[in-house]
C-alpha positions in Angstrom: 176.0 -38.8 -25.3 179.2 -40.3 -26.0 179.6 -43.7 -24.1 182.4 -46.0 -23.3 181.7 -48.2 -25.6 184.7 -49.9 -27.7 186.1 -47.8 -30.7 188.1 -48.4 -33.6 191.9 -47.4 -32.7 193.1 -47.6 -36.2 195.4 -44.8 -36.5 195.9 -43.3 -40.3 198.0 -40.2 -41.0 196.5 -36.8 -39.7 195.2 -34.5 -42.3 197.8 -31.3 -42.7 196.6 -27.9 -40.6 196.6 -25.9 -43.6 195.2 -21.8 -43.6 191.2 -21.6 -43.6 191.6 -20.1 -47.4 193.7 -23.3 -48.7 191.4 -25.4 -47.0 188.6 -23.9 -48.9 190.5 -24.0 -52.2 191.3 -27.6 -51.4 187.6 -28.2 -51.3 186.9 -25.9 -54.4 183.6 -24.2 -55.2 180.1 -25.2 -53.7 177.1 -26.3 -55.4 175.5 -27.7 -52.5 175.4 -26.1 -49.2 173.6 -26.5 -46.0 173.9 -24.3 -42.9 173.0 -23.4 -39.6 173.9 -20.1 -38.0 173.8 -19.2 -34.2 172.1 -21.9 -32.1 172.3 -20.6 -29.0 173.1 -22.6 -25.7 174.6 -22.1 -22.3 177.3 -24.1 -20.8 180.3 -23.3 -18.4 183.2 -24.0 -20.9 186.7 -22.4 -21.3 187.2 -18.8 -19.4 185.0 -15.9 -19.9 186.3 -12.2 -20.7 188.1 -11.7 -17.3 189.9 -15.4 -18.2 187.7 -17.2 -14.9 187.1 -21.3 -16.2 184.2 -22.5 -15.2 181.6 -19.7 -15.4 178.3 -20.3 -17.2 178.7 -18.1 -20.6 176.3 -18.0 -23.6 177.6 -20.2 -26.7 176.6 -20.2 -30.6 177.0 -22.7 -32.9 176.9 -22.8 -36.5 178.0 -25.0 -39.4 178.1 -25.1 -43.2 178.0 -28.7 -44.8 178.9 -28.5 -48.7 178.0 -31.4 -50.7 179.4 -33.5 -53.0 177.3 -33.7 -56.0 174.7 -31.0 -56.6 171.3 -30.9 -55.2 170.0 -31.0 -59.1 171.0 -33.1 -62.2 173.6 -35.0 -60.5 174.9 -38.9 -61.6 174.5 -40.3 -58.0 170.6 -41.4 -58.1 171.0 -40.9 -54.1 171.6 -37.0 -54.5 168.3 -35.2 -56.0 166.5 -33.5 -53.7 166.6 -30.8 -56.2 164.1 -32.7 -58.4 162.2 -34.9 -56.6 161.8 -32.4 -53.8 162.0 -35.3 -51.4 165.1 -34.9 -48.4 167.9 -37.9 -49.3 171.5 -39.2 -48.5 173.0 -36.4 -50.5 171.7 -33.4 -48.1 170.8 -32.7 -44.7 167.5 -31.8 -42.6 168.5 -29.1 -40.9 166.3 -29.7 -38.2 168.3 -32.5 -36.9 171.6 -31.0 -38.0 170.4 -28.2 -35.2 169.3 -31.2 -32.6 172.7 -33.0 -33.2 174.7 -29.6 -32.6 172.5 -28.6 -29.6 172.9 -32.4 -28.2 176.6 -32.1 -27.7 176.4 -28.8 -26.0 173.9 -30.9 -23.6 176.8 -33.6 -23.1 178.4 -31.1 -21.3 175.2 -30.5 -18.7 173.0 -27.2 -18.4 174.2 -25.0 -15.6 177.0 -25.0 -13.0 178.2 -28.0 -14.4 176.7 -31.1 -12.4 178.7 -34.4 -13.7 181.0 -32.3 -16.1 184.0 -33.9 -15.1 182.9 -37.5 -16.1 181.4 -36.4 -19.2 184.8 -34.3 -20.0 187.2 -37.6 -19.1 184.6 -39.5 -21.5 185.1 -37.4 -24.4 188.9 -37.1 -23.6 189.1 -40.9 -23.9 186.9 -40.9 -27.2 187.9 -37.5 -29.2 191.7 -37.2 -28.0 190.8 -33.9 -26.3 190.5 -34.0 -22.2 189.9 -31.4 -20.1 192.6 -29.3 -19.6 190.8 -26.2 -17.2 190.3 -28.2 -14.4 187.4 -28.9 -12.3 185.7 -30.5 -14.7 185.2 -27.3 -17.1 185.3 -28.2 -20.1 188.1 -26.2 -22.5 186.0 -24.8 -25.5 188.4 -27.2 -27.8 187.1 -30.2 -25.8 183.3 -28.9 -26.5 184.5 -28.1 -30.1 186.0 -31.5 -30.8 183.1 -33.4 -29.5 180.7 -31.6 -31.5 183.3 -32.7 -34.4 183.2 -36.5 -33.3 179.6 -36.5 -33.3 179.3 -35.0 -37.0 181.8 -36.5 -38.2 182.9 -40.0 -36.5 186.3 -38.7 -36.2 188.9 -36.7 -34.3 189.6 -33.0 -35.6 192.5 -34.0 -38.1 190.7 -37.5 -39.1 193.5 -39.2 -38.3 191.1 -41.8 -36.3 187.5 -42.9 -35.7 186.6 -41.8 -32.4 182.8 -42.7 -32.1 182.0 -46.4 -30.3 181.4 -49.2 -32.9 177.9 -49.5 -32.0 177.0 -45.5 -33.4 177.3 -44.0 -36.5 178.2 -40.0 -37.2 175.6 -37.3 -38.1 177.5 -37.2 -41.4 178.7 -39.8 -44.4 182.3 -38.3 -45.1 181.4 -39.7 -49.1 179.2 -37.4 -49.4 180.9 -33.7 -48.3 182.7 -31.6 -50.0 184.0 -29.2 -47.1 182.5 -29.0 -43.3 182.8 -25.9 -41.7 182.2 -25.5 -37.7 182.2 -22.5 -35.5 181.9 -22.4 -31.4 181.3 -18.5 -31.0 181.5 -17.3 -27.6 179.8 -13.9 -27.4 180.4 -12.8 -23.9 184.7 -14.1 -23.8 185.7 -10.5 -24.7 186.3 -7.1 -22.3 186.1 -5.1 -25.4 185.5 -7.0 -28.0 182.0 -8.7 -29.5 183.2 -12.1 -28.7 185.9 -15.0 -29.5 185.3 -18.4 -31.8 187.1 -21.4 -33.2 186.4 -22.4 -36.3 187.4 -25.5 -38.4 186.8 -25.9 -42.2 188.0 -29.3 -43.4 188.0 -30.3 -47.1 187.5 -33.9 -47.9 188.6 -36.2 -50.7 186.3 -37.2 -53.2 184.8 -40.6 -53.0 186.9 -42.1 -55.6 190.1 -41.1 -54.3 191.9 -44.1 -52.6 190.1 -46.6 -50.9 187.4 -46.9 -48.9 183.9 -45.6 -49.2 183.9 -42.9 -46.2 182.6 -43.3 -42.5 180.2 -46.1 -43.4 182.3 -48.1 -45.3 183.5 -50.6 -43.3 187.2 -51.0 -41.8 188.8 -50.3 -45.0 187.3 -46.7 -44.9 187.6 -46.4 -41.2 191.5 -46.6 -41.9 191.6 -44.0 -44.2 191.5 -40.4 -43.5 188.6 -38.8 -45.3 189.9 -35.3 -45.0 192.5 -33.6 -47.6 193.1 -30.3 -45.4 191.7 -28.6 -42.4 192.2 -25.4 -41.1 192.0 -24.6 -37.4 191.5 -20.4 -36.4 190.8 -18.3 -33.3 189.0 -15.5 -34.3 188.4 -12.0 -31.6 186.7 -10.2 -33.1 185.3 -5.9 -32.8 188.0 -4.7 -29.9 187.5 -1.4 -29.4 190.5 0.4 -28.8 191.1 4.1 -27.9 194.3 4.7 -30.1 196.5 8.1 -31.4 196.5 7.2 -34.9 196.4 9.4 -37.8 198.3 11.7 -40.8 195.9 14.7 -40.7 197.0 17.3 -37.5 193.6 17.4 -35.8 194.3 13.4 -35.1 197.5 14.1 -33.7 195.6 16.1 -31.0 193.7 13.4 -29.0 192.6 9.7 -29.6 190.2 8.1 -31.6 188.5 4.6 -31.5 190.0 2.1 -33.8 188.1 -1.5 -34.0 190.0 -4.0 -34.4 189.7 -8.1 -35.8 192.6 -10.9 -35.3 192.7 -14.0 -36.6 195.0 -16.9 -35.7 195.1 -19.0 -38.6 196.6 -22.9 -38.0 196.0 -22.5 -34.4 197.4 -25.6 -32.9 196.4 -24.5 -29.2 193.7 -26.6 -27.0 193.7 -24.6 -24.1 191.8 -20.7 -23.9 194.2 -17.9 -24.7 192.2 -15.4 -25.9 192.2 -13.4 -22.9 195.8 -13.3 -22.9 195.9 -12.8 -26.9 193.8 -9.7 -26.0 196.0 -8.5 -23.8 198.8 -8.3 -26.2 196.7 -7.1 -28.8 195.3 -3.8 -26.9 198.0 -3.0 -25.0 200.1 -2.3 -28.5 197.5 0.1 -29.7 197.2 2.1 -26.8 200.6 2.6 -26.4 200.9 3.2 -29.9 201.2 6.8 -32.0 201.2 5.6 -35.7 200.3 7.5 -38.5 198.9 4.8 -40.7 197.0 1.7 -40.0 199.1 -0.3 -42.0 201.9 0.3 -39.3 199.4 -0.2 -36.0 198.7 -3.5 -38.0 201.5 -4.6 -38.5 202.9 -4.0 -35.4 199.9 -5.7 -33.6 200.3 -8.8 -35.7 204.3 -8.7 -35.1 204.2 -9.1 -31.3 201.6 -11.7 -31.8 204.6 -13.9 -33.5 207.1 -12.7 -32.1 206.5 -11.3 -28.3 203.5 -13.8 -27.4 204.6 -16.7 -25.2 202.1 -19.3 -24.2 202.9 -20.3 -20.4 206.5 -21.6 -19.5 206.7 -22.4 -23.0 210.4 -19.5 -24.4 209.2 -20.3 -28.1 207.7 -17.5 -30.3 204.3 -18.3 -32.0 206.1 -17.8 -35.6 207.9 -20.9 -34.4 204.4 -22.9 -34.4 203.5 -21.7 -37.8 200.5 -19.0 -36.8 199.4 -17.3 -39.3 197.6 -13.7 -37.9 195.5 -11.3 -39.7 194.7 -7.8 -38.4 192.1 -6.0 -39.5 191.8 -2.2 -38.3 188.6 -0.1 -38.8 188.8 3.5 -38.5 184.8 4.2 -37.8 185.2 8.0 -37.6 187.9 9.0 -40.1 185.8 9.4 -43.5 182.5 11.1 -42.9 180.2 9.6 -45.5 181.5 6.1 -45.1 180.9 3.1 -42.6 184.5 3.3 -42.0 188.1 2.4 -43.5 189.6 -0.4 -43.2 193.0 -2.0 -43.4 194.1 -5.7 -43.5 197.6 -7.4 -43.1 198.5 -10.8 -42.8 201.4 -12.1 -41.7 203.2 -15.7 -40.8 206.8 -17.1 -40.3 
């Protein structure tokens, strides 16, 4: 658990909220990867599928770690588990990688939430988060950026160490080549198959600048190890009952259409999905489109243009979103899975 021990407050410039692809450009191909995929917990965090905070709701977690130098053949002696088939600093056991991911979901406390709110204030003070649902439930950004802190040492955009002095992070920032993290909650959707946030951060190679990484001293705690990150709310499988189609039979009656959104730089802490839903399901059921390019573009439109987040008049093509929808059209081609189209859109 995070304690109140004393932490380093040197401040360096934030990282810039880039889209997930740039931030996985900025990081460049992998030739060393580690992952986990799916731990399953249970914690009350955020608001479930009818937007309540503080109900107890299943929670995944998984994360992809890309290294530095190859596992094989590399020039840092410290980085060749490949050949010597002997775990070292230039991978991961993925047994504790799991233990440390499941060990901040246990932070938060197992069950209706006994000593939440202390534990919530304590990361607040120590990742920059809070708790913004009240009660003590933790938002699922709070639970997302402690899992972040205790991988990484630092804050989401590495702007600042936010581990005490006395502990060191899961992860050596001079070692990675990108860090990818996803909190996937599979029961936060009426009709959908669940909502996530995921962060992929690219890091700067251990020559560039100064500073070693995490455990380098002060000189690398004041430098920001990360080049890019990317921030994105994901919803994903809504089925929606929709009049969409050219052919004259589909004029005739509705059809389910599935549907994926993406919010790309997502700069929000608090839960929105629900209300994100909202938007999203209402467009297509009032809809009568011929094409899917149309529905899609529509759907993503009023995501930029017509979503408000509380009192707040400003469109979210003013904060820099960036929203993908992805239709499916299950039923339309007989022989095939289904069709699919895919628009993205921004400012």
């Amino acid at each position: 658990m995070l304690s109140r021990s004393p932490t380093n407050n040197t401040q360096a410039p934030p990282a810039p909220l880039v889209s997930a692809w740039r931030a996985r450009a900025d990081a460049g191909e992998p030739a060393a990867v580690v992952r986990v995929r799916n731990l399953q917990g249970a914690i009350p965090v955020g608001r479930d599928a009818w937007g309540r905070a503080g109900k107890l709701q299943p929670v995944l977690l998984s994360s992809e770690i890309s290294f530095a130098a190859p596992f094989s053949g590399a020039s840092d002696p410290a980085s060749a588990s490949g050949d010597t088939d002997k775990l070292d600093a230039g991978t991961v056991h993925y047994g504790n990688l799991s233990k440390t991911l499941l060990g901040g979901l246990e932070v938060w406390g197992q069950g209706g939430g006994g000593g939440g709110g202390d534990k919530a204030k304590t990361v607040g003070a120590q990742g920059g988060s809070g708790s913004g649902s009240g009660g003590g439930t933790p938002r699922t950004a709070d639970v997302f950026e402690l899992l972040w802190v205790r991988m990484t040492g630092r804050v989401v955009d590495g702007s600042r160490v936010a581990l005490p002095l006395d502990q060191l992070p899961f992860l050596d920032a001079a070692k990675l080549r990108s860090l990818e993290l996803a909190v996937h909650l599979p029961k936060a959707s009426l009709l959908g198959a669940g909502v996530s946030l995921t962060t992929t951060a690219s890091f700067r190679p251990k020559n560039e600048g100064e500073g070693e990484g995490e455990r380098g001293g002060e000189e690398g705690a004041s430098r920001n190890p990360l080049r890019s990150y990317s921030r994105c709310l994901r919803i994903r499988g809504l089925h929606v009952p929709t009049l969409v189609g050219v052919n004259s039979n589909e004029r005739t009656a509705k059809q389910m259409l599935v549907a994926d959104i993406d919010i790309d730089r997502f700069d929000v802490a608090d839960d929105i999905h629900s209300e994100l839903e909202k938007i999203a399901v209402e467009t297509m059921e009032g809809s009568s489109f011929e094409t899917l390019e149309a529905l899609a573009t529509l759907v993503a439109n009023k995501i930029l243009s017509d979503f408000r987040i509380g009192d707040d008049p400003a469109p979210m093509k003013e904060r820099g979103w960036q929203v993908k929808v992805c239709l499916e059209k299950p039923i339309a081609v007989p022989f095939a899975e289904c069709p699919a189209v895919e628009v993205t859109m921004s400012s």
